[in-house]
NUVONU-591373 format. One record per atom (N, C-alpha, C): residue in one letter; x, y, z. Coordinates in steps of 0.2 Angstrom, whole numbers, padded with zeros to 4 digits, always signed. Layout:
<bakols>
AXYZ/...
</bakols>
This chain:
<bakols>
X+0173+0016+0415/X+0175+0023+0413/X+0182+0024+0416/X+0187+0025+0410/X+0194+0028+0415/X+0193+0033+0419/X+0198+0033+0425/X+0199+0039+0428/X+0202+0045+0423/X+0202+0053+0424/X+0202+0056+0419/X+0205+0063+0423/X+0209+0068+0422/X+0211+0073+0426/X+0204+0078+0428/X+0202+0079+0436/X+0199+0083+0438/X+0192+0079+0441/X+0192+0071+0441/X+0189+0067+0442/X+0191+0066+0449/X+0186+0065+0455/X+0187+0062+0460/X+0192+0057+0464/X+0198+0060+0468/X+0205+0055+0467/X+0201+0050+0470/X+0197+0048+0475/X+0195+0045+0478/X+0193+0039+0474/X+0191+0041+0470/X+0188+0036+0461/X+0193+0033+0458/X+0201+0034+0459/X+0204+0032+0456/X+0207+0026+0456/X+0206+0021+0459/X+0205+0015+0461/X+0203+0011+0456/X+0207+0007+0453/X+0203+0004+0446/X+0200-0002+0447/X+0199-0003+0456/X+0195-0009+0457/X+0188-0005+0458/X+0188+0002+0458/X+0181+0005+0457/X+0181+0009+0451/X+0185+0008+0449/X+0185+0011+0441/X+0178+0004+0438/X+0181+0000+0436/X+0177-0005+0433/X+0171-0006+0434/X+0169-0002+0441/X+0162-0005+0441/X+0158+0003+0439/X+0161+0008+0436/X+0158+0015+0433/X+0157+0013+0427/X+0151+0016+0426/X+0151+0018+0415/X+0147+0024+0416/X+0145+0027+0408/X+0140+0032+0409/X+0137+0031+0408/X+0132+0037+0410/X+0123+0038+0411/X+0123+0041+0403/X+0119+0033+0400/X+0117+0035+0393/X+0112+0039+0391/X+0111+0047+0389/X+0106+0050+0386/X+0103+0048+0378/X+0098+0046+0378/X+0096+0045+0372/X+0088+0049+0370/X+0090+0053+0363/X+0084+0057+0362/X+0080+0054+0351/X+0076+0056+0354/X+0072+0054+0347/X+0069+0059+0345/X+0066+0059+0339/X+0062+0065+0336/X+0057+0060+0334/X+0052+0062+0333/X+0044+0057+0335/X+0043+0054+0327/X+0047+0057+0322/X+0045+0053+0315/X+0050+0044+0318/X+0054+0043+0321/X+0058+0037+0323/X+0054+0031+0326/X+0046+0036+0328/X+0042+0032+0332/X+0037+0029+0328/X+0036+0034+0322/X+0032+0034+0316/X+0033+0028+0313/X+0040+0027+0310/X+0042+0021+0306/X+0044+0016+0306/X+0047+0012+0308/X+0050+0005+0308/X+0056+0006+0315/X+0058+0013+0316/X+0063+0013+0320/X+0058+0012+0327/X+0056+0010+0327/X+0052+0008+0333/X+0053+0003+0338/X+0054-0001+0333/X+0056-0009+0335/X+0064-0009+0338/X+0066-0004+0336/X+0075-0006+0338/X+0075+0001+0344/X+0071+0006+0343/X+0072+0010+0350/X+0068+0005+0355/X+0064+0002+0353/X+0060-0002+0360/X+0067-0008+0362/X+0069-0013+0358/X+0076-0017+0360/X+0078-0013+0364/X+0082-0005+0363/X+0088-0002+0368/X+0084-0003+0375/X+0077-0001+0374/X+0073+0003+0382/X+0073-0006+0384/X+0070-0010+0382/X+0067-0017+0383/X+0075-0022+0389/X+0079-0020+0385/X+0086-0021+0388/X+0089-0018+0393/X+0086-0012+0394/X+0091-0007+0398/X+0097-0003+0396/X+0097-0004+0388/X+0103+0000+0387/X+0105+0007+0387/X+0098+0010+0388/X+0098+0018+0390/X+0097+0019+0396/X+0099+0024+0399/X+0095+0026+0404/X+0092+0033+0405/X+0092+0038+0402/X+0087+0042+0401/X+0085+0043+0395/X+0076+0045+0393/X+0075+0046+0386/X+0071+0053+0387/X+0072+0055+0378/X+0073+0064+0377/X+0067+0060+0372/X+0061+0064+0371/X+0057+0065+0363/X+0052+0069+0363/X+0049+0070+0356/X+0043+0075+0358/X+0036+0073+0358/X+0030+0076+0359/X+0026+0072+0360/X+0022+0067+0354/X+0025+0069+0348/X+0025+0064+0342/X+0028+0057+0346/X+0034+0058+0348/X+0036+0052+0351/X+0034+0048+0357/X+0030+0051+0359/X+0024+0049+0365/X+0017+0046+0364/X+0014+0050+0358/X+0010+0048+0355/X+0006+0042+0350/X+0014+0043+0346/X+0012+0039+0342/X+0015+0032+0344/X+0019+0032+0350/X+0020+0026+0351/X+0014+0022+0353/X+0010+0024+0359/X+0004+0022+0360/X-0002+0022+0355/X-0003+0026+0351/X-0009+0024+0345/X-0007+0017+0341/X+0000+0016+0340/X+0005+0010+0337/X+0001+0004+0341/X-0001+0005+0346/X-0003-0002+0352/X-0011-0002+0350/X-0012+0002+0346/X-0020+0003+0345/X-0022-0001+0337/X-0019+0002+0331/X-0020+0002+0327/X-0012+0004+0322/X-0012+0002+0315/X-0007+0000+0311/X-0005+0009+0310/X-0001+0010+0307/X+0001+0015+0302/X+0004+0012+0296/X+0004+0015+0291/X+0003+0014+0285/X+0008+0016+0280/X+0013+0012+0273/X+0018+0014+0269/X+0013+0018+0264/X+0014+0024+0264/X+0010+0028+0257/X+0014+0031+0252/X+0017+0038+0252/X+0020+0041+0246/X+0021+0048+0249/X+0029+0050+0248/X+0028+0057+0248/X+0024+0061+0244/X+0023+0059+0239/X+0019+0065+0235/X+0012+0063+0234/X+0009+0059+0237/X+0001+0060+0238/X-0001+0066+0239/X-0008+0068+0236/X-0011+0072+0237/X-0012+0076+0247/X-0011+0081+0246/X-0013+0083+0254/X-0022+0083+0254/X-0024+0087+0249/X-0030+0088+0247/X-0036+0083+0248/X-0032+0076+0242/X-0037+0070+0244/X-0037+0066+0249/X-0032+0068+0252/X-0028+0063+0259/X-0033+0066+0264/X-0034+0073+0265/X-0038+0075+0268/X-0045+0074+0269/X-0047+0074+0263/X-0056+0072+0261/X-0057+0066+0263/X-0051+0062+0265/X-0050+0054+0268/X-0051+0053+0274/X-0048+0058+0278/X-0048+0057+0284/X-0042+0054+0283/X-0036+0056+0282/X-0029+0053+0282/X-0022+0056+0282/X-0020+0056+0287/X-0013+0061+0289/X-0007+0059+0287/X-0004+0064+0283/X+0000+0059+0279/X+0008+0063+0284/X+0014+0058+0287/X+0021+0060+0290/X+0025+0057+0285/X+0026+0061+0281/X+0031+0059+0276/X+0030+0056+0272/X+0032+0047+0271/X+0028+0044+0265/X+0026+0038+0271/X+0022+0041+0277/X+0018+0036+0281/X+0011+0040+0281/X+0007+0035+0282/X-0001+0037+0282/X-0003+0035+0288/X-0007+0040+0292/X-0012+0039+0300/X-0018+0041+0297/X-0022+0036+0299/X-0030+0036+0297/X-0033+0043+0303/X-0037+0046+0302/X-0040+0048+0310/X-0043+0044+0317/X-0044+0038+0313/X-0048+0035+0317/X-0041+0032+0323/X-0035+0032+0321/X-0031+0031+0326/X-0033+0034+0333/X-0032+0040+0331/X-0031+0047+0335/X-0037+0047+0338/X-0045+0044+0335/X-0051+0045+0340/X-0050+0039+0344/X-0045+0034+0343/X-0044+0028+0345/X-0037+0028+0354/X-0035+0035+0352/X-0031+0038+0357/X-0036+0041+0361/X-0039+0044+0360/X-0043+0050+0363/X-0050+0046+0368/X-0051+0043+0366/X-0055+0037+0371/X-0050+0033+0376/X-0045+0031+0375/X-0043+0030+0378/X-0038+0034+0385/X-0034+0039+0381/X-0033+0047+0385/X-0036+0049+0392/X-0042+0050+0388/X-0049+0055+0388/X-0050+0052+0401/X-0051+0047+0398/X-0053+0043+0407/X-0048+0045+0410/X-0040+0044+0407/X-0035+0041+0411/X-0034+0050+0414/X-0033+0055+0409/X-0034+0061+0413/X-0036+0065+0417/X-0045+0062+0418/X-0048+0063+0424/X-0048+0058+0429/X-0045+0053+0428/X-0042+0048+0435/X-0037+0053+0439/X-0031+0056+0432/X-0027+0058+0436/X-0028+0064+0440/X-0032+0069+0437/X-0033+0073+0440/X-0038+0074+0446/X-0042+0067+0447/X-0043+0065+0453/X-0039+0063+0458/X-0033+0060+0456/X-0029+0058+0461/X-0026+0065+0464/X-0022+0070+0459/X-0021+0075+0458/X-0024+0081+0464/X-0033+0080+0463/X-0036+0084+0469/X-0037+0081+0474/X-0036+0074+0475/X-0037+0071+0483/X-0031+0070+0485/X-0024+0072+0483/X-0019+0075+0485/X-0019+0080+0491/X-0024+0088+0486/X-0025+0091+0487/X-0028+0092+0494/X-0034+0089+0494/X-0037+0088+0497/X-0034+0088+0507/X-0029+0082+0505/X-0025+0079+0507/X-0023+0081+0513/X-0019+0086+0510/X-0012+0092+0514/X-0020+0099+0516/X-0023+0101+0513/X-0028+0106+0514/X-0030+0102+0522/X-0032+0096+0525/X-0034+0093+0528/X-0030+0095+0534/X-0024+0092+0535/X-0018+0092+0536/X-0016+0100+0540/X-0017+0104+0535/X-0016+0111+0538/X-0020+0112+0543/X-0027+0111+0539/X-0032+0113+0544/X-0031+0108+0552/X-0029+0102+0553/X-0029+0099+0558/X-0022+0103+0562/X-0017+0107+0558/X-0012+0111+0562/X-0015+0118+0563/X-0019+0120+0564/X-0024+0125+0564/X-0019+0131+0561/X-0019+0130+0552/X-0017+0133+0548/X-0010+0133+0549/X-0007+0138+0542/X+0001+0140+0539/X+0005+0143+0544/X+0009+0140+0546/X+0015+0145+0549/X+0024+0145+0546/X+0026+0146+0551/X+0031+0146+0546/X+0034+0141+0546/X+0034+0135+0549/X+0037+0129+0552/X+0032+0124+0548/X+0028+0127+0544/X+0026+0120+0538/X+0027+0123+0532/X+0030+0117+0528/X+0030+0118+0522/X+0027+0114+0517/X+0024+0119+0514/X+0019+0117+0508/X+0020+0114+0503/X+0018+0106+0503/X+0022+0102+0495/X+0015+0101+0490/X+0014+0105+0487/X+0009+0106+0482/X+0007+0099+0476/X+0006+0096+0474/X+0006+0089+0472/X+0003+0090+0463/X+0006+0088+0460/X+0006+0090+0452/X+0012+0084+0450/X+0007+0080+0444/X+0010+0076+0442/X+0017+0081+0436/X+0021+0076+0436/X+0027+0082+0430/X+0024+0078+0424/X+0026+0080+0418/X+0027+0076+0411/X+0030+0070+0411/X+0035+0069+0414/X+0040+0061+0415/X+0033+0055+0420/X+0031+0059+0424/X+0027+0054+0427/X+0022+0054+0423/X+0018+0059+0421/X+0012+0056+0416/X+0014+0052+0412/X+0018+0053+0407/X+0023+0048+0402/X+0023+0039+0405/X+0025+0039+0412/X+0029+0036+0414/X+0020+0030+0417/X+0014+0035+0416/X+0009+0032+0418/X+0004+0029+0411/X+0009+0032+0407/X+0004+0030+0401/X+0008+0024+0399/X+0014+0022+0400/X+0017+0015+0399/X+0014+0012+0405/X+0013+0011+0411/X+0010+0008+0416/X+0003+0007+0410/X-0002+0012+0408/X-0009+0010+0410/X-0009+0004+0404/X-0006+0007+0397/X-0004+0004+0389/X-0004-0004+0390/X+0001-0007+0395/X+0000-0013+0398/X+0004-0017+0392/X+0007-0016+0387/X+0008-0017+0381/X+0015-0018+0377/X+0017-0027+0376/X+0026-0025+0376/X+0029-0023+0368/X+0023-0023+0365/X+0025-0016+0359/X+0029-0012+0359/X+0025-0010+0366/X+0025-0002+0367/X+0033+0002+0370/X+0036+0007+0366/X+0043+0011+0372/X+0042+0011+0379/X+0035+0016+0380/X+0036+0016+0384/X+0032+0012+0390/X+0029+0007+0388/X+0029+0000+0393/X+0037-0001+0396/X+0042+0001+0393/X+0047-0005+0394/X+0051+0001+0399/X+0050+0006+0397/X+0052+0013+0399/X+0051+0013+0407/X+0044+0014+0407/X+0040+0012+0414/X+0044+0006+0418/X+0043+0001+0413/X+0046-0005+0417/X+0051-0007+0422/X+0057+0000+0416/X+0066-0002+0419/X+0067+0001+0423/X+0061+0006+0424/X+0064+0013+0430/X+0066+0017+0423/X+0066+0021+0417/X+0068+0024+0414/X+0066+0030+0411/X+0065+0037+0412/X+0065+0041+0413/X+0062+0045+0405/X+0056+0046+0402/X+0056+0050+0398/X+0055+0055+0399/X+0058+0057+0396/X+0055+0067+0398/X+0054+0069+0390/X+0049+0074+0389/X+0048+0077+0384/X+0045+0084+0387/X+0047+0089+0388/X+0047+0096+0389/X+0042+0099+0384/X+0041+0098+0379/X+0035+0100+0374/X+0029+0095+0373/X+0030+0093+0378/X+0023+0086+0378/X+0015+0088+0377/X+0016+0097+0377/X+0008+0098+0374/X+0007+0099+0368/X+0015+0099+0363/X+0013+0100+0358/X+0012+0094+0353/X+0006+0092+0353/X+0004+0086+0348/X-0005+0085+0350/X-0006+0078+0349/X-0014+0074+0353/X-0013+0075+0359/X-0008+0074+0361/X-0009+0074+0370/X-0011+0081+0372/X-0007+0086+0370/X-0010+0093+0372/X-0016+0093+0369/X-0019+0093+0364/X-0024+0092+0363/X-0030+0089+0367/X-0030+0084+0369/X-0034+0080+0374/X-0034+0084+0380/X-0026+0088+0383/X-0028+0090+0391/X-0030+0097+0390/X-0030+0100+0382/X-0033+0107+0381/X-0042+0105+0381/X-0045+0100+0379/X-0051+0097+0378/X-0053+0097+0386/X-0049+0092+0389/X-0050+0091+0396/X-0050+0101+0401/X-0046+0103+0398/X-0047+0108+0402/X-0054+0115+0404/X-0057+0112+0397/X-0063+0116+0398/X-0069+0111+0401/X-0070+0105+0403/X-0074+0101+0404/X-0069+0101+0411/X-0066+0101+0414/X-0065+0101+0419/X-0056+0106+0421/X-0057+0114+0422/X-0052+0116+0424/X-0047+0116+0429/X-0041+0114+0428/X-0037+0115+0437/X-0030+0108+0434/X-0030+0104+0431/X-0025+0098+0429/X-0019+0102+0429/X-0014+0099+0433/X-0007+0103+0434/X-0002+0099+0429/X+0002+0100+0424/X+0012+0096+0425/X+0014+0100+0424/X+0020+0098+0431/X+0026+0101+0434/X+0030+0102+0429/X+0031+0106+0423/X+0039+0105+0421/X+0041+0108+0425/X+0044+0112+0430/X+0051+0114+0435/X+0052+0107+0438/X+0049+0104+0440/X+0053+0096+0444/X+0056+0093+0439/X+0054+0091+0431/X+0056+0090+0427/X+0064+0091+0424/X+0064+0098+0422/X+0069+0099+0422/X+0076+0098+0427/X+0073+0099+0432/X+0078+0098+0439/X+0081+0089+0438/X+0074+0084+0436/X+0077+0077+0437/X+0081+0078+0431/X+0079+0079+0426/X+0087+0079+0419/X+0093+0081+0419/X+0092+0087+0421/X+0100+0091+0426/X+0102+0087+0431/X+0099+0086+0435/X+0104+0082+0440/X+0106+0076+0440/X+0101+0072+0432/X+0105+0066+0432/X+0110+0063+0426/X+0112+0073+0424/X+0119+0072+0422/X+0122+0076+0428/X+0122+0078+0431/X+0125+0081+0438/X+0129+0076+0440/X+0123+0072+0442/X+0127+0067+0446/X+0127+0060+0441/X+0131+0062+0439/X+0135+0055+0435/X+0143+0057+0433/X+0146+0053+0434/X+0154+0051+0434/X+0156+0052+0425/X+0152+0051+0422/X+0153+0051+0413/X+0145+0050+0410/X+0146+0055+0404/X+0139+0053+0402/X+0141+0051+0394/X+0135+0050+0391/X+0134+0049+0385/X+0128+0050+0381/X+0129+0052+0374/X+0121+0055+0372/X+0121+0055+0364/X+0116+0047+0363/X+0115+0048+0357/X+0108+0049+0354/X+0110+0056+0348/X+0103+0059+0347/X+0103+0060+0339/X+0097+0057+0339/X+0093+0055+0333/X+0089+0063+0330/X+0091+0066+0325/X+0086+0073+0325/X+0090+0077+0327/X+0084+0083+0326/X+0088+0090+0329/X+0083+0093+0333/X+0082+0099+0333/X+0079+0102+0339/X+0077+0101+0345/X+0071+0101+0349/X+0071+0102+0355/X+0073+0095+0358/X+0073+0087+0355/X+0078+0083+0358/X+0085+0082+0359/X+0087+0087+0353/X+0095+0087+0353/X+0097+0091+0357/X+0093+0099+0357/X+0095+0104+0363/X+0095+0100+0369/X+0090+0099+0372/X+0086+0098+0379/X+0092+0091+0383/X+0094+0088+0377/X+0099+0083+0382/X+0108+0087+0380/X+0109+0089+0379/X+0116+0093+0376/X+0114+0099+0384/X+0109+0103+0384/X+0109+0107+0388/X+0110+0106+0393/X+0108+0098+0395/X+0108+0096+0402/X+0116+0094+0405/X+0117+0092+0397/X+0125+0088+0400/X+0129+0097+0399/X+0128+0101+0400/X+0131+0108+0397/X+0132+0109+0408/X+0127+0107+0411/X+0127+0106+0419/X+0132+0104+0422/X+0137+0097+0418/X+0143+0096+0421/X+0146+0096+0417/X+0147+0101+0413/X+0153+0104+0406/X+0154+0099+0404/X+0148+0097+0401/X+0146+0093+0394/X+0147+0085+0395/X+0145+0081+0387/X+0144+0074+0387/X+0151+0072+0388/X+0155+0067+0388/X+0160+0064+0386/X+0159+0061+0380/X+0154+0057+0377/X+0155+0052+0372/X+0147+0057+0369/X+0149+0060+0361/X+0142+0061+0360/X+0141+0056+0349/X+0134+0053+0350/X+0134+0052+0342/X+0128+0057+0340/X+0129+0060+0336/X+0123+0064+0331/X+0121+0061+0326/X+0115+0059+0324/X+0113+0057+0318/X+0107+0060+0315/X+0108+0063+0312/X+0105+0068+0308/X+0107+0070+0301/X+0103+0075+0297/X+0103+0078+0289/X+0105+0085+0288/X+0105+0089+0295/X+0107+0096+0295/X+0112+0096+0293/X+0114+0103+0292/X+0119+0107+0289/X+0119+0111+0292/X+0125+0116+0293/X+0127+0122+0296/X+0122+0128+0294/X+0124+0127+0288/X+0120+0132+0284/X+0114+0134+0285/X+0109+0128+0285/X+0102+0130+0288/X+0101+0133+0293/X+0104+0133+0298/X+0105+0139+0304/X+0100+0134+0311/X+0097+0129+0307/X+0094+0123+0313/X+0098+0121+0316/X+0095+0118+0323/X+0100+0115+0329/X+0101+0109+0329/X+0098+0104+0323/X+0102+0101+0319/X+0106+0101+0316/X+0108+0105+0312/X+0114+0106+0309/X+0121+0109+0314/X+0120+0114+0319/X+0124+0111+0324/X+0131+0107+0325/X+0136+0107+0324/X+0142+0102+0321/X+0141+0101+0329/X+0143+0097+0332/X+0147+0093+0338/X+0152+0097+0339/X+0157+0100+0337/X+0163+0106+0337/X+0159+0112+0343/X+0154+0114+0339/X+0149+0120+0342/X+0147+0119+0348/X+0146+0111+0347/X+0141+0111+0356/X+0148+0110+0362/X+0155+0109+0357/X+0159+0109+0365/X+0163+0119+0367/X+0159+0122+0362/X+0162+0131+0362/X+0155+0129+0370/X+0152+0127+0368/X+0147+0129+0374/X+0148+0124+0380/X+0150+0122+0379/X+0153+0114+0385/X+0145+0111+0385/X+0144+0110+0380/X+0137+0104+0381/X+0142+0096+0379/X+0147+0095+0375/X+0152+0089+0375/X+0158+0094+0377/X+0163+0089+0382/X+0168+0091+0385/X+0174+0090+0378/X+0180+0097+0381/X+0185+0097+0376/X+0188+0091+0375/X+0187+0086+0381/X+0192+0079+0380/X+0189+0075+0376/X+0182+0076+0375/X+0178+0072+0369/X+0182+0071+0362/X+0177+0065+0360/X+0179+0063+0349/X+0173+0063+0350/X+0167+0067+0347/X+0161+0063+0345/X+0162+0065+0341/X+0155+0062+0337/X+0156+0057+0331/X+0146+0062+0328/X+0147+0063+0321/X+0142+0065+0319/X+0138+0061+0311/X+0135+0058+0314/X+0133+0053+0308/X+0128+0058+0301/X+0128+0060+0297/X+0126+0064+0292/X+0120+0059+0286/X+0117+0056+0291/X+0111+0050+0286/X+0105+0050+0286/X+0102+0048+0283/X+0095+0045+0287/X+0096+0040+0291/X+0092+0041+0297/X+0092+0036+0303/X+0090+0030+0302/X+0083+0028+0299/X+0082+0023+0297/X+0086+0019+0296/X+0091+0020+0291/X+0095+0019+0288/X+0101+0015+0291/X+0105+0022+0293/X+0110+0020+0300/X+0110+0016+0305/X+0104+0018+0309/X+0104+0018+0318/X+0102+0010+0315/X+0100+0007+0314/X+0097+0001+0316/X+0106-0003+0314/X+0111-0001+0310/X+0115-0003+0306/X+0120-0002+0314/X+0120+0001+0316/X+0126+0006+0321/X+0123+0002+0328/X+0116+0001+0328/X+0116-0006+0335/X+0116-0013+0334/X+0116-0013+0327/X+0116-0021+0326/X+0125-0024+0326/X+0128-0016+0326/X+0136-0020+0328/X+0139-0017+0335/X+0133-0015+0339/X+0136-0012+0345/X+0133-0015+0350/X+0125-0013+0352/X+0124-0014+0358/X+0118-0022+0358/X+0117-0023+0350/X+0115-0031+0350/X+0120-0037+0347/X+0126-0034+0347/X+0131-0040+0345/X+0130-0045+0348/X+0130-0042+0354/X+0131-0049+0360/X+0129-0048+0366/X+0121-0047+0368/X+0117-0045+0371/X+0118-0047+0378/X+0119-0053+0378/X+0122-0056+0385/X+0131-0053+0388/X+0134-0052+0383/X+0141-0052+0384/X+0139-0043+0386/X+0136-0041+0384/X+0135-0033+0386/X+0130-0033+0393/X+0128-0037+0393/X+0123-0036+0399/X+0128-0039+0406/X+0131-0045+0404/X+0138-0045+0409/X+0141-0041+0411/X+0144-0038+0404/X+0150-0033+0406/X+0147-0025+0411/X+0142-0026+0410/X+0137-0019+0414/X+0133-0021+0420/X+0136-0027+0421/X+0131-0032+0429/X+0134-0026+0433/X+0131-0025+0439/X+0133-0022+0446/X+0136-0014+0444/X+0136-0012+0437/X+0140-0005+0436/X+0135+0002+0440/X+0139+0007+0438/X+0135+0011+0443/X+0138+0019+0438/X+0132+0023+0438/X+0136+0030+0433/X+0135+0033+0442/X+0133+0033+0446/X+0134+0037+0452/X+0136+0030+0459/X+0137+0034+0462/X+0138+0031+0469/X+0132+0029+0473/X+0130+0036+0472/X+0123+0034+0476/X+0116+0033+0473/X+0117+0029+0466/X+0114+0024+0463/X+0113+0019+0467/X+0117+0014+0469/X+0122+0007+0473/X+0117+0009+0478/X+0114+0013+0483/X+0112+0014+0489/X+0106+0011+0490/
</bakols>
């Protein structure tokens, strides 16, 4: 990443120029998990080419039912009526049997009361703890124990076990997913089930938001390619709005201005707000992603797999990455 005016002089050394790049944000909207673009979001995570990922729980979910059982090419214009008398959910012109989802949910179902066993003998834990300082003063401080969204996410790639799977590889690389709406889909579902068989299961989103913010904070240069609109597009835009915005951003979406959605959005808008800085060129691709994205990695980031993975040996988006 060049030096750039208002960047740390101390950084301006182009023998530590060389060993900077950005911290790349990548976000998805959960139909990209649905379809075939699955196989080329797992290459980026699988390689390390990202290092933070944005999505919603469709995108968490359906990646793991994928490891379970197929989904299906159907038709946008099926019947919703018959579809349903099936047992068959239809996402666009893809078909999800239910038996998927009861195929999630057995699985799920244990791993949340694992966790919130681990969860309570945390508790436990510290509660022990006080009592042997014979109670709260003011010279303890109390660290409350509650998994965040990123780390349940980040456990469901561990348990999955699965090199299908995003977020197996996610887990793997140390890479971060965060989804802030993670109860809206099956997953909430399952912890809303769990919550009356057994009430008290904490996630922290406050910790959560704090690691995204800080890990455009602390980065020398960012970048942030986002697939979709809404709360993936905001959530990593607003993060990079922390260090007055992305350096390098690609939009790929169908939005329009007009529509008044946060997809539609122009890249123009988001530098009035410094979520992409003035000194940016980003780039707004106006396609179906299917379509595109697989087309826009097959000439960039798997051209030459090795030759990128060289040129990015030893690099660092912060200092006290290297530590």
């Amino acid at each position: 990443v060049p030096w750039k005016e208002g960047d740390d002089e101390a950084l301006k050394d182009p023998a530590i120029r060389k060993n900077i790049r950005a911290r790349i944000f990548f976000s998805y909207t959960s139909n990209q998990i649905s379809c075939g673009q699955r196989e080329v979001i797992k290459f980026l995570v699988q390689h390390k080419m990202v290092d933070v990922i944005v999505t919603t729980a469709g995108g968490i979910e359906e990646d793991i039912m994928k490891c379970f059982e197929h989904t299906y090419m159907g038709d946008f214009k099926l019947s919703g009526k018959e579809l349903r008398k099936k047992g068959i959910n239809r996402i666009g012109n893809l078909l999800v049997p239910n038996k998927n989802y009861c195929k999630l949910e057995d699985w799920l179902t244990p791993l949340i009361c694992k966790m919130h066993d681990e969860q309570d003998a945390k508790w436990v834990e510290q509660a022990k703890e006080l009592v042997a300082m014979n109670g709260i003063n003011e010279d303890v401080t109390l660290k409350p124990f509650a998994y965040t969204p990123s780390e349940f996410i980040a456990r469901l790639g561990k348990e999955i076990d699965n090199e299908d799977s995003v977020l197996y590889w996610a887990q793997k690389n140390g890479i971060p997913v965060f989804s802030p709406a993670l109860t809206d889909g099956s997953v909430g579902d399952m912890i809303y089930f769990h919550s009356y068989k057994r009430p008290g299961f904490v996630l922290d989103i406050a910790r959560d938001i704090r690691g995204i913010n800080d890990l455009s904070i602390q980065s020398y240069a960012t970048g942030q390619i986002i697939i979709g609109g809404g709360l993936v597009k905001h959530h990593v835009c607003n993060a990079n709005l922390m260090r007055n915005g992305a350096d390098y951003s690609l939009y790929i979406n169908t939005g329009h201005e007009f529509d008044g959605s946060d997809g539609g959005a122009s890249p123009d808008e988001a530098i009035s707000w410094g979520k992409i800085r003035i000194t940016a060129d980003p780039v707004k691709v106006c396609a179906d992603a299917t379509i595109v994205f697989p087309l826009i990695v097959s000439q960039t980031f798997a051209k030459d797999v090795e030759e990128w993975k060289e040129s990015t040996k030893d690099c660092i988006c912060w200092l006290e990455d290297a530590i």
